[in-house]
N, C-alpha and C positions, 0 to 999 in steps of 0.2 A: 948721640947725646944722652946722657943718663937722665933718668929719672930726678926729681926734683927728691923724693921722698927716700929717695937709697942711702942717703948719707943719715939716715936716721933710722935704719934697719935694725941696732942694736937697743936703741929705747923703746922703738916700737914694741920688740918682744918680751923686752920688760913688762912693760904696762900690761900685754897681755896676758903675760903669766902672773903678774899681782892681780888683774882684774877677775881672773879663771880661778885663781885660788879663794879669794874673796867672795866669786859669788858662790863658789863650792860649798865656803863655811859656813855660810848661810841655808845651804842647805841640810847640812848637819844638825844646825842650830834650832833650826825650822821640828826636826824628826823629836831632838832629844828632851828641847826646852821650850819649844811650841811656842818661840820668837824665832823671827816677827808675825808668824800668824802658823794656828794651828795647822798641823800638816793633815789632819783627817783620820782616818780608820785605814790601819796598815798592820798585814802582821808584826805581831814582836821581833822576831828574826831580822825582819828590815830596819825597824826602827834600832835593835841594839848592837844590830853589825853594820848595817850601813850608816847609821846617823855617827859613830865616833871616828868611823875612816874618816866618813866627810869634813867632820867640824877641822882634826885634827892634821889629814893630807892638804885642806883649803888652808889652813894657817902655816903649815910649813911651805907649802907651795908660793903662796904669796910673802912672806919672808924668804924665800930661798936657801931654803937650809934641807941637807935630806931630798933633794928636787929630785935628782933622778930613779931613784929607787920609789920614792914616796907615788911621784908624779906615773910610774909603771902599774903601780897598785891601784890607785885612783881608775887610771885607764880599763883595769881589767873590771875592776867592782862595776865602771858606765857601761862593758862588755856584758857582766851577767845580768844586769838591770834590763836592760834593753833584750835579753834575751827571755829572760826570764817572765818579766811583767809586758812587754811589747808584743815583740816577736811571734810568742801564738796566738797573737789576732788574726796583724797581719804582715808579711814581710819587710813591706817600705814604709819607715820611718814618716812620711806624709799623713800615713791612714792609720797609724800604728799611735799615734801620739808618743811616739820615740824618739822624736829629733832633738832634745835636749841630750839622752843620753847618749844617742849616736856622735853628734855633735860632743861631748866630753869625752868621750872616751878617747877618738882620736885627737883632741887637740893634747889629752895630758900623754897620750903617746907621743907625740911631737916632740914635747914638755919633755919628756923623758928622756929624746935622743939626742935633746939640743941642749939639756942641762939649765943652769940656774942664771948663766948671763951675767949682765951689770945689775947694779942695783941690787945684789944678795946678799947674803951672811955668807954664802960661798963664795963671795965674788964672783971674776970672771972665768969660769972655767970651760 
């Protein structure tokens, strides 16, 4: 007997690629324009390369336009974050306070293999 929730497989991952882009651009939004609340003391380097991926990969991502290539980029930028600012503390994301960006980077790889879905500017591809 199938699952109750599999005939709704293709919305599901809508929702979760508008919700993963959207809170991205938020995080963008947070680095560049200190809404909705300042992001703190960060180098420059962070705040003017990775705050315009962010605002700009979470707005195409959650419109679905550009998803797969965008949503690659995204993945690798939560790769160096996580490597970069995490990583030489300590290896697992638990103790690391890395699990956001662990947690992003492979879902927008996912994002990336699986494309832009229903509900895009791409449509369903």
């Amino acid at each position: 007997m199938p699952f109750f929730m599999s005939r709704f497989t293709e919305q599901c991952y809508a929702l979760m690629r508008i919700v993963t882009g959207l809170l991205f651009l938020w995080h963008g939004s947070q680095k560049l324009f200190g809404f909705p609340k300042e992001s703190g003391d960060m180098p420059a380097f962070i705040t003017y390369v990775a705050g315009p991926i962010e605002l700009a990969a979470g707005i195409l991502v959650a419109i679905g336009l550009f998803t797969r290539p965008v949503a690659f980029i995204a993945s690798g930028l939560m790769a160096a974050a996580y490597w970069m600012a995490h990583g030489p503390n300590h290896v697992f994301p638990l103790l690391n306070g890395g699990e956001l960006s662990a947690l992003y980077c492979f879902v927008f790889l996912f994002i990336s293999a699986r494309g832009a879905g229903i509900w895009s500017v791409e449509g369903n591809d």
